[in-house]
N, C-alpha and C positions, 0 to 999 in steps of 0.2 A: 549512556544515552538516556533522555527519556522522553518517557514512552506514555501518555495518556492513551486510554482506549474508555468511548463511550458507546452505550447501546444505542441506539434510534429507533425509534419507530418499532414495528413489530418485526422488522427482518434485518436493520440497518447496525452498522459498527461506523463509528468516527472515530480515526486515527489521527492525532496528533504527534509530533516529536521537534527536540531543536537538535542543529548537528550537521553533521556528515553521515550521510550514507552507506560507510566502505567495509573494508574488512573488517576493519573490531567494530563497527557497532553493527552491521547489518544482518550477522546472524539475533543478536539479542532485539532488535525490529522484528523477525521475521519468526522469532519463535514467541514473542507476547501475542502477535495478532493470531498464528496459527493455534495457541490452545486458547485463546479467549475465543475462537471461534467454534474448536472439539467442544470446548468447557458449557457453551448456551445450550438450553433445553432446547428452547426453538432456532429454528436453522436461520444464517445469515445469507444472505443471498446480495447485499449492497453494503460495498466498501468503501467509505471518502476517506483519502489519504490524502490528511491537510499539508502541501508542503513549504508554508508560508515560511518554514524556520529551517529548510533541508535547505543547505548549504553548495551541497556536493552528495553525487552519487556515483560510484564506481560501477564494474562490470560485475561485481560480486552484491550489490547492492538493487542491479537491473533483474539480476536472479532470483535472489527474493522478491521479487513484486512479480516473475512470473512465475513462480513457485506458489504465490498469492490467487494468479487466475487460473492456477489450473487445477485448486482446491476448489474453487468459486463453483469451475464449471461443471462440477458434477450435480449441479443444483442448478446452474445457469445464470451464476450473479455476475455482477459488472463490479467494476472497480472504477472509480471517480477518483481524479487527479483534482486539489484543490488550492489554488491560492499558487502555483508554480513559476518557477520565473521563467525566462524567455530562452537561458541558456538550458537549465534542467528539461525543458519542457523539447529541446534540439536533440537533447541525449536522447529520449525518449524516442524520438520520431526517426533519429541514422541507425536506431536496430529495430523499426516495424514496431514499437509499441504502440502505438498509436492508432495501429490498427483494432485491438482490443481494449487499449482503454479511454474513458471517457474523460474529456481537460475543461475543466469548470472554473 
């Protein structure tokens, strides 16, 4: 899968990727965001996860993204959902995501 990861701002990370969400690629998603995030001097606290190119996301894919806000939330960051489509964006919402995150 790949995986761009940009800085933002003074607190901010941009995720891009094209793909599927699932078993094999969503641990290798979930562990470039997690050490680009150990890796910065200064703490990230806002995450956009552009999903204009996520295809598909599994239950082992929903996991990492809340594996994502529960790094986030020892700092208090939010995660922004970008560019989603109308099905992905359903996933999200029939297991309560969308209670935590934000769909831009």
């Amino acid at each position: 899968m790949d995986v761009k990861l940009k800085r933002t701002g003074l607190d901010g990370l941009y995720v891009a990727a094209v793909g599927r969400l699932d078993l094999d690629n969503a641990v290798e998603y979930g562990s470039k965001i997690k050490n680009f995030i150990e890796d910065c001097e200064d703490p990230i606290i806002e995450v956009t996860l552009d999903f204009s190119e996520i295809t598909f996301i599994s239950s082992f894919g929903l996991k990492v993204i809340l594996e994502l806000y529960k790094q986030l939330q020892v700092q208090s960051g939010v995660i922004k959902i970008k560019s989603i489509s109308e099905q992905l964006k359903n996933s999200f919402k029939m297991v309560g995501f969308d209670k935590f995150l934000v769909f831009e």
